[in-house]
N, C-alpha and C positions, 0 to 999 in steps of 0.2 A: 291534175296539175296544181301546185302547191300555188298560193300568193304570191307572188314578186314585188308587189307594189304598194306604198306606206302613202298614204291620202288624210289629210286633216280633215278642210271642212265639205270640200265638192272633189270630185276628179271624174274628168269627160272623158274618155273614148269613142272609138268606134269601132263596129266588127262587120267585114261583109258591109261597107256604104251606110250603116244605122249606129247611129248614134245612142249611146248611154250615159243618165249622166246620174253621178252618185253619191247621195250626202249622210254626210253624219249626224245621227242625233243618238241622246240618251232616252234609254228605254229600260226594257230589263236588264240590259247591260249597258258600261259607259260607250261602248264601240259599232255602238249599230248603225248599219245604213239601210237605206232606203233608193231603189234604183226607176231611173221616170226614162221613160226613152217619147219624146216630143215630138217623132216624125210617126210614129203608129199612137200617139196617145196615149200610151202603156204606164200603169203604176206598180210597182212590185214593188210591199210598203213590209216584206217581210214578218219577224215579230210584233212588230206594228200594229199587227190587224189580225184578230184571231176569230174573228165575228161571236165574239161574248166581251163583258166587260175585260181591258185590257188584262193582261196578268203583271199587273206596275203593284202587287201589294204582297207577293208570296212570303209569307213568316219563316221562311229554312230558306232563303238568299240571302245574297247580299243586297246594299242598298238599290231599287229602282227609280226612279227620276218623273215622275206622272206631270208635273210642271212643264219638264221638257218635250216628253211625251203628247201631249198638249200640242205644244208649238210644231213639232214636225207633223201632227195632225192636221194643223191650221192650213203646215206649207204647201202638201199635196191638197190638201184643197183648192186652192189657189190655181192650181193649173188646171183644173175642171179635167180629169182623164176621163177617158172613154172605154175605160178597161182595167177592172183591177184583181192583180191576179196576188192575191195573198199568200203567206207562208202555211198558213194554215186554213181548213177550209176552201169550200170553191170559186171559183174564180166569178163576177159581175161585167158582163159586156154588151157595149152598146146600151149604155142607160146609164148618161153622163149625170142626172139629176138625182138618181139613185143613189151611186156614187158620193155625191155632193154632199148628201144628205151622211150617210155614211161617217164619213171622214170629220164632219161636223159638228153631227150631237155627240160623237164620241169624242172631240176634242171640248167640248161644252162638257159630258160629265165630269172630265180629270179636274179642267179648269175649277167647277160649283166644288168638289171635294176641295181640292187645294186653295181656293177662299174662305172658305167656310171654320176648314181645321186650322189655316194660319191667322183669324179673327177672333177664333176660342183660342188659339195659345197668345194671344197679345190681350186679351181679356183675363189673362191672368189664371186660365183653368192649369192645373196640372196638369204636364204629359201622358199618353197613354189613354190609359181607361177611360176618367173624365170626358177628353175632350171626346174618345170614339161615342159616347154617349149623350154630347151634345150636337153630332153632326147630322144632319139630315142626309141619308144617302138619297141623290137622286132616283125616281120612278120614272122608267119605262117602259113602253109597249115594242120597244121596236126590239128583235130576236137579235139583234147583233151588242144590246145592251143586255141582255140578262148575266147573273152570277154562277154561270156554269162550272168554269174552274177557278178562277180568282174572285174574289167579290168588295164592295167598296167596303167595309169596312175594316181588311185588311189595308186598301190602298191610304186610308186616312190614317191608321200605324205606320204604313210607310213615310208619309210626310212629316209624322211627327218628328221620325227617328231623324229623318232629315231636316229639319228645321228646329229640333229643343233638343237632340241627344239620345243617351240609351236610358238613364235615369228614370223612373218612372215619377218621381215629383214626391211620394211620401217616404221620408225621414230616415223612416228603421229599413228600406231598401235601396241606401245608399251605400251601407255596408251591414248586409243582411248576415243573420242568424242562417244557420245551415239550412234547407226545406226539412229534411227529417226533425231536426230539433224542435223548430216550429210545428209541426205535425203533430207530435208527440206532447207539447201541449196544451195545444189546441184541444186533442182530445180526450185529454187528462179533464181539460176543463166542462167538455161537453160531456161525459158521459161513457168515453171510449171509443176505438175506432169503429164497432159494428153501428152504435148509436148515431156516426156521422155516419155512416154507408146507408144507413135506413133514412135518416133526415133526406139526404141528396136524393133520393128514390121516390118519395116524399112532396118535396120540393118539383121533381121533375112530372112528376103525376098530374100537378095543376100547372105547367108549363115553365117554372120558373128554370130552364136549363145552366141558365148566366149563374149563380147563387149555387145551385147545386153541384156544379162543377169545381166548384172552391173544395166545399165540403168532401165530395167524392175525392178530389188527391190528398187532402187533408190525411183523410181516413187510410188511405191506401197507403201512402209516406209515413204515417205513422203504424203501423201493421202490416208489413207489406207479405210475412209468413202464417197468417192469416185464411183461412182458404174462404171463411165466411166471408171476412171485409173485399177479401178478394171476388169471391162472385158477383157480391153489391155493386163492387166499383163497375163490373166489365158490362152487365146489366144495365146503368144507367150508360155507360158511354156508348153501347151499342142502340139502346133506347136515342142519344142526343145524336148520335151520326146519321139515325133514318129520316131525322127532323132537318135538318142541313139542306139549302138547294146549291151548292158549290161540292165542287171534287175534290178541292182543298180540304173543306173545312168535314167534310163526308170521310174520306180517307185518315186524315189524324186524328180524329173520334175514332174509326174504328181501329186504327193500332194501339192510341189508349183501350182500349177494352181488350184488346190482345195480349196488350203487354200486363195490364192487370189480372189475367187469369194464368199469366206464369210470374205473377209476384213481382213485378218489376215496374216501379213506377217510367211513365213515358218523360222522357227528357228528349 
């Protein structure tokens, strides 16, 4: 049965004597809700609740909201349920402090990200890169915070985009030179593109993946009919995707290294 019915911030029913009552918040999407039924205790916090770090930072969506995300975390805390049965993941019952706990530190981590990265952008860091490098991601022990598929340092990109724009803050990427042009020389200036494909390999040997990932598209976008530059590239990115503990960030490593073994830089 299709929707019928258009709800801002709450809308109550009931089915069968039991009551449902359903609010809005921003999450992955601006339209999510979240359903508490008060006569059985029941929380069904949908996308909300994935039992890993939320997914409020995906880099291929559109904007997610972790501020708000946050607050409707707060809200189902608030009513102490006694059952919560997730969209994803299995459901917690009978073990209201568990719960508590739950809904809690996971509205504490978005919260410490989203102070933290909106204190480095009012401290004057550039957008982007900068501040993800002055953010401390919170550390936890508990299994429903780890970075399985989303991980905080996409979510701290997310607030940026939210809170300073798409601009990344330096100059010449306000209205940038083509990537190929740039590519090209870049590694005019290095030595040529095998000599960036060898540096990034290099570079990733003693761990530095961050640095060598520059170089490695460098090389590739400037060479991309190449079969050498081409191997190099798909070697380190399949090297940096086994390094990754997110699905995210696991997965578009390994389509960069896919897409660089048929000559096509990954966009």
């Amino acid at each position: 049965m299709p929707p019928d019915t258009l709800y801002d911030s709450e809308f109550v029913f009931e089915v069968g004597g039991v009551r449902f009552e359903l609010y809005h918040a921003r999450g992955e999407t601006d339209d999510a809700s979240w359903v508490w039924c008060p006569e059985r205790q029941v929380l069904c916090p949908g996308d909300l609740w994935i039992w890993a770090v939320p997914n409020c930072g995906n880099p291929q969506k559109v904007q997610r909201y972790p501020a708000e995300w946050a607050k409707a975390l707060r809200a189902m805390a608030t009513l102490r349920p006694n059952a919560l049965c997730p969209g994803h993941g299995g459901p917690v019952v009978d073990d209201p402090e568990r719960i508590q706990l739950m809904l809690s530190e996971t509205a504490a981590f978005l919260e410490d990200l989203v102070e933290q990265t909106v204190a480095a952008l009012n401290q004057g860091a550039p957008p982007h890169v900068d501040v993800v490098h002055q953010v401390r991601i919170p550390e936890s022990d508990s299994p429903w915070l780890q970075p399985l598929y989303d991980e905080g340092e996409f979510i701290v990109r997310n607030i940026v985009r939210e809170s300073a724009g798409w601009w990344t803050g330096r100059p010449s990427e306000l209205k940038p030179a083509a990537r190929s042009a740039i590519a090209e020389e870049i590694a005019s200036l290095a030595g040529g593109p095998r000599r960036l494909a060898e540096r990034a390999n290099e570079l990733a040997a003693v761990g530095d993946f961050w640095l060598a990932s520059h170089l490695a598209d460098y090389a590739l976008e400037a060479a991309p009919d190449d079969k050498g530059v081409r191997d190099k590239v798909a070697a380190f990115y399949k090297r940096r995707a086994s390094s990754e503990p997110s699905l995210m960030a696991t997965n578009i490593f390994l389509a960069a290294a896919a897409y660089a073994r048929a000559g096509r830089p990954f966009r």
